[in-house]
Structure formats: C-alpha cells, structure tokens
C-alpha positions as CSV (number, residue, x, y, z in Angstrom):
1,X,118.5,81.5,93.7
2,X,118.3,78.4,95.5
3,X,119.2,77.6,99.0
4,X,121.1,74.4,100.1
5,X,120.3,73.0,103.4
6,X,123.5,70.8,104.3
7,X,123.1,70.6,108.1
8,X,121.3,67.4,108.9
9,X,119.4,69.0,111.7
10,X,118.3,72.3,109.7
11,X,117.1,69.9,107.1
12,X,115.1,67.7,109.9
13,X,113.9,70.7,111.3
14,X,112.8,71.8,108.1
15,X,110.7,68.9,107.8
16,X,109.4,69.1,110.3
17,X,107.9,72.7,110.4
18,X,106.7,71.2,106.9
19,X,104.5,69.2,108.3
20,X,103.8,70.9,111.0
21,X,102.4,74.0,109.1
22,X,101.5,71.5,105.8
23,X,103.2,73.5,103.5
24,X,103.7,71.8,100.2
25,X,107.4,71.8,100.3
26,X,110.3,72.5,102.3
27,X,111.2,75.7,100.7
28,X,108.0,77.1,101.4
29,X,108.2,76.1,105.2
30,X,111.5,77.9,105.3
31,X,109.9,80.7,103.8
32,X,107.1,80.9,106.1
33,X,109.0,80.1,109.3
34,X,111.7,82.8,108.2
35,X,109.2,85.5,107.8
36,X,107.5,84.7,111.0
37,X,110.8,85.2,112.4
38,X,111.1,88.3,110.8
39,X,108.1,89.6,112.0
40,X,109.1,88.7,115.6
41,X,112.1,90.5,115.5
42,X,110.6,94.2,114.1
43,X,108.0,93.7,116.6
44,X,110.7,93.3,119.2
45,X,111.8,96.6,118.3
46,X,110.9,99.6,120.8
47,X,108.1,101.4,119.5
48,X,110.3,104.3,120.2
49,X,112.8,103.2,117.7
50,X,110.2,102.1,115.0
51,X,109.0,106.0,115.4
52,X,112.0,107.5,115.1
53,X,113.0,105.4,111.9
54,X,109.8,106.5,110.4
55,X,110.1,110.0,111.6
56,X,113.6,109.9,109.8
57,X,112.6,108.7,106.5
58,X,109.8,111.4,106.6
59,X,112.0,114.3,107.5
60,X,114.6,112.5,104.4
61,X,111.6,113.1,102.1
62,X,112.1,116.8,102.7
63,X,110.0,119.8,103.6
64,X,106.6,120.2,103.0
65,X,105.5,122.3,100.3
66,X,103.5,125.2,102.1
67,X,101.4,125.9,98.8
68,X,99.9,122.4,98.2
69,X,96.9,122.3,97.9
70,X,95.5,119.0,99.2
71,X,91.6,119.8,98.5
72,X,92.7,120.5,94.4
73,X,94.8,117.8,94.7
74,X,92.4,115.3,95.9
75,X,89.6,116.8,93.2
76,X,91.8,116.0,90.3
77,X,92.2,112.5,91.1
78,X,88.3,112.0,91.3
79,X,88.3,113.5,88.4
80,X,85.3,112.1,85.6
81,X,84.2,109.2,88.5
C-alpha cells in the first residue's frame, strides 16, 4: 500500500529526516521516524497501565492448568539433543 505525501511541509520534513538519519529513501525515513514515535508514546504510558494490560491478556488466556507438569514438559522438548 503506498502512502502519498501531499503536504509540502510533510514532504520537506520528510526530507529532511532523510538525510538527517541517511536513510535511502523517504519511505524508509517515515518508517523509522514513525516507529520512533511509536515507541515514545507506549513508553509514555504508566507502567501501571502497561501491567494491567498485560495482566488482562494473561488472565484472557485462562486458568492455569493445576496438573501441568512443567519439569516433563520441559524434558520432552530436549528430547534426543
């Protein structure tokens, strides 16, 4: 899918985050700059928040099997190494 830059000062900024970061093209700037600002904004998150998300899609997994047997299950995957 391609993205069209039509805002002259999006595409000059573009540019110059190109060469600032000397990526190889424009696209991959955008990319790298959008990710960056990606990152920024998860880390802005409360680590409170980021814990309870996590806690949530642990508990959405569902209970945990009382007769697993982690030690067997661990043995069969180093199985014939």
């Amino acid at each position: 899918m391609s993205l069209y830059i039509r805002d002259d000062e999006v595409d000059s900024l573009a540019k110059q985050v190109q060469q600032a970061i000397a990526a190889p093209t424009k696209t991959e700037a955008v990319r790298i700059a959008l990710q960056h600002e990606l990152e920024n904004a998860r880390k802005s998150i409360p680590l409170r928040e980021r814990i309870r998300k996590i806690q949530e899609d642990v508990r959405a997994m569902g209970p945990d099997d009382p007769n697993f047997d982690m030690k067997a299950f661990m043995d069969e995957g180093w199985d014939g190494l």
